[in-house]
C-alpha positions in Angstrom: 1.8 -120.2 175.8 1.7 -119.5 171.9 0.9 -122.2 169.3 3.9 -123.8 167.8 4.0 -122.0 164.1 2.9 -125.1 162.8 -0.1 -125.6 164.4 -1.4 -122.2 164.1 -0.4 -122.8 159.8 -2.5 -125.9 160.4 -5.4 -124.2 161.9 -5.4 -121.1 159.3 -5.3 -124.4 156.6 -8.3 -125.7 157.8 -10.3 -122.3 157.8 -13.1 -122.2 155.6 -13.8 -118.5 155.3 -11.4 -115.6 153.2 -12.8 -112.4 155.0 -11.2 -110.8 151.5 -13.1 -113.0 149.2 -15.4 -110.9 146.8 -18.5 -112.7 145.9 -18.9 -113.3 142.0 -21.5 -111.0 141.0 -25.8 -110.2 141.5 -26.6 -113.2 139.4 -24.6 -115.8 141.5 -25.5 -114.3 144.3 -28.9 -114.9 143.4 -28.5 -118.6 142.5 -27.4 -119.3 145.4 -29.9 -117.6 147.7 -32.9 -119.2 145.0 -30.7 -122.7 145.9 -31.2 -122.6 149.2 -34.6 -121.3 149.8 -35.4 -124.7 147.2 -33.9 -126.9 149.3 -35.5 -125.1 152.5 -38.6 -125.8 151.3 -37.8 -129.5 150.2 -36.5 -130.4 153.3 -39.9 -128.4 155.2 -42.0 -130.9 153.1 -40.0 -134.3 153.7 -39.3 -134.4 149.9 -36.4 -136.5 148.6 -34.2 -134.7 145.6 -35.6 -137.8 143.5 -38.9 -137.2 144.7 -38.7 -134.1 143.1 -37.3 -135.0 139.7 -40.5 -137.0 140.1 -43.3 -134.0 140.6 -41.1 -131.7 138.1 -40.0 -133.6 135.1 -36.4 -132.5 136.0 -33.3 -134.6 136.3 -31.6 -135.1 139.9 -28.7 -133.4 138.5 -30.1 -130.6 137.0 -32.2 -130.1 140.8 -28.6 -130.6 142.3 -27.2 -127.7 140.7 -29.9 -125.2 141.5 -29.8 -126.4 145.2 -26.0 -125.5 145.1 -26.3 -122.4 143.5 -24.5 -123.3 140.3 -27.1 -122.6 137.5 -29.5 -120.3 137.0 -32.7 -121.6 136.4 -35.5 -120.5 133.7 -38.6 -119.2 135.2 -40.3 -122.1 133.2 -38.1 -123.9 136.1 -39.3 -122.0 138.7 -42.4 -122.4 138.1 -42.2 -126.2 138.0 -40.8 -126.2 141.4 -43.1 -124.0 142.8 -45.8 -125.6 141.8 -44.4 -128.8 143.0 -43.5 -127.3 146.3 -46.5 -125.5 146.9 -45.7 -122.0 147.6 -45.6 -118.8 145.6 -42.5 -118.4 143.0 -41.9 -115.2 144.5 -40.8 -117.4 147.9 -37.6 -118.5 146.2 -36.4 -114.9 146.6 -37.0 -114.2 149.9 -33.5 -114.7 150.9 -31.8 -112.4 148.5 -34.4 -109.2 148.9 -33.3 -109.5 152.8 -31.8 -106.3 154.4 -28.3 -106.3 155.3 -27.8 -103.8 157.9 -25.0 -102.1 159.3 -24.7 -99.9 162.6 -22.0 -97.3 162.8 -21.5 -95.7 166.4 -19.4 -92.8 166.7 -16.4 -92.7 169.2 -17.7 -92.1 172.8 -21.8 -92.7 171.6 -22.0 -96.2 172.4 -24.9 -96.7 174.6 -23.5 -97.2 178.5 -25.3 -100.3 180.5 -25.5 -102.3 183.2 -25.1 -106.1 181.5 -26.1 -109.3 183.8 -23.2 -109.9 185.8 -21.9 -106.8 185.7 -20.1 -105.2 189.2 -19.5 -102.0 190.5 -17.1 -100.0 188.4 -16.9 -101.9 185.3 -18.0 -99.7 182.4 -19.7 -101.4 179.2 -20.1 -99.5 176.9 -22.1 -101.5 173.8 -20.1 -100.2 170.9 -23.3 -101.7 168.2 -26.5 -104.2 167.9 -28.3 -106.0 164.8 -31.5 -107.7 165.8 -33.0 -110.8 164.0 -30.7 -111.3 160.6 -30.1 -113.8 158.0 -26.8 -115.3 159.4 -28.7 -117.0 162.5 -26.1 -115.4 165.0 -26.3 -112.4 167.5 -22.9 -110.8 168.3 -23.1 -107.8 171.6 -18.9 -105.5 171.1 -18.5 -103.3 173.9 -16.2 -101.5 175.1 -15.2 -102.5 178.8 -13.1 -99.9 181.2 -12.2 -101.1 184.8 -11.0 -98.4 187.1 -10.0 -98.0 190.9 -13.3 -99.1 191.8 -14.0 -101.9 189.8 -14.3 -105.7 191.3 -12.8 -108.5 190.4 -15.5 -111.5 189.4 -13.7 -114.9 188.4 -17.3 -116.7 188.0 -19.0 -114.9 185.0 -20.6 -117.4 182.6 -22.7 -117.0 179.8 -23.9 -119.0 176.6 -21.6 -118.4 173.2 -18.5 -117.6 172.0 -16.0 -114.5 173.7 -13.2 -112.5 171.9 -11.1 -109.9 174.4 -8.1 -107.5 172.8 -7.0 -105.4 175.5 -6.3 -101.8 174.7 -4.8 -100.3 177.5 -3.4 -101.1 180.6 -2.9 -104.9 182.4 -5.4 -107.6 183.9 -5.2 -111.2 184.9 -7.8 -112.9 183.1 -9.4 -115.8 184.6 -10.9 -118.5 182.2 -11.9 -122.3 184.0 -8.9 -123.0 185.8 -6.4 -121.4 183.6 -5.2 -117.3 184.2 -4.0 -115.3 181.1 -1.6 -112.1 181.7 -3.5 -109.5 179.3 -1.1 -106.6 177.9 -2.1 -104.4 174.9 -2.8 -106.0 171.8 -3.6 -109.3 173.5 -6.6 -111.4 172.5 -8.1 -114.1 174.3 -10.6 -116.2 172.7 -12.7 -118.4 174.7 -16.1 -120.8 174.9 -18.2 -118.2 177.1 -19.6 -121.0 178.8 -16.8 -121.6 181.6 -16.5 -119.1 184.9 -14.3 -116.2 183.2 -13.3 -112.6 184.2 -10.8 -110.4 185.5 -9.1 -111.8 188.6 -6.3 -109.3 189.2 -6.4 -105.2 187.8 -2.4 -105.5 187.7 -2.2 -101.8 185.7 -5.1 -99.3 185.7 -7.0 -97.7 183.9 -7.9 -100.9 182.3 -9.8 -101.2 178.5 -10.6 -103.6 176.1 -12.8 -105.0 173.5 -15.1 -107.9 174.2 -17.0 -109.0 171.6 -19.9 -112.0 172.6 -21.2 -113.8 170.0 -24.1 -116.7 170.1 -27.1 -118.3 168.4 -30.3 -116.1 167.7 -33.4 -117.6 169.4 -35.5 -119.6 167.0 
């Protein structure tokens, strides 16, 4: 059943990211990754924000707004907090040199596996893959196609986060003890965690997106 209009305003209201937000430019950019890698290194060493107005000679305030990204500081600064911290100045911008990669895979190249759980006659096809990266999160899209000869699996459970949009043809999609019709341009967004999967191939061929997405190993 869909969300009353009102509750789906509410949930948009609550959203904390604006995937068309453009970043302010390089130099706030780099405030805010030389902010973060401070208070990394603060918290590593147990030290209080006073603690280190203390060792520096700088004001709480003044260390509050370099934390937060919202001054850029002197290298005189930097200096004082690396020596305070104990670790090379250069560490303070170790976040912002960090690659940010991207992986473009050409229609009908993705890489075709066999993923745990996976049954006869269900095709994944992984569309893309990033290894180890800043944002702490892994995220797996394939490309799934069930035909004449695919099973049916109600029980498939996993750790993270699921998104399905169906592409072509119809599948009842079992998640815990609820079944969702899938058509084209469905989604079904789900906690990965609970038995999930196609229970009924109701119009074949069947394709759609699934896009898993769960925290990188420390």
């Amino acid at each position: 059943m869909a969300k009353p209009k009102d509750d789906t305003d509410a949930v948009a209201n609550n959203l904390s990211q604006d995937p068309h937000r453009v970043r302010e430019g390089s130099e706030k950019v780099l405030e805010v990754a030389i902010g973060r890698e401070v208070r990394s290194f603060r918290r590593q060493q147990g030290i209080t924000v006073a603690d280190l107005a203390n060792l520096t000679g700088l004001s709480i305030g003044m260390l509050s707004k370099i934390e937060n990204g919202n001054t850029s500081p002197s290298l005189t600064t930097l200096q004082l907090l690396a020596n305070a911290l104990s670790v090379p100045i250069t560490s303070f911008f170790r976040r912002f040199e960090e690659t940010r990669e991207a992986v473009h895979t050409k229609a009908g190249e993705g890489a075709e596996m066999e993923r745990a759980g996976t049954r006869a006659g269900h095709q994944y096809q992984l569309l893309g893959h990033l290894g180890a990266n800043a944002s702490g999160v892994m995220v797996e899209p394939y490309m799934i196609t069930l035909t004449e000869e695919s099973d049916v699996f109600p029980t498939f459970q996993h750790d993270g986060i699921e998104m399905l949009y169906m592409l072509e043809g119809e599948v009842d999609y079992r998640h815990g003890d609820k079944v969702f019709a899938l058509k084209p341009g469905d989604t079904l967004f789900f906690d990965a965690d609970a038995p999930h999967g196609p229970e009924e191939l109701v119009k074949l061929p069947a394709r759609y997106l699934s896009i898993i997405s769960y925290p990188q190993s420390s």
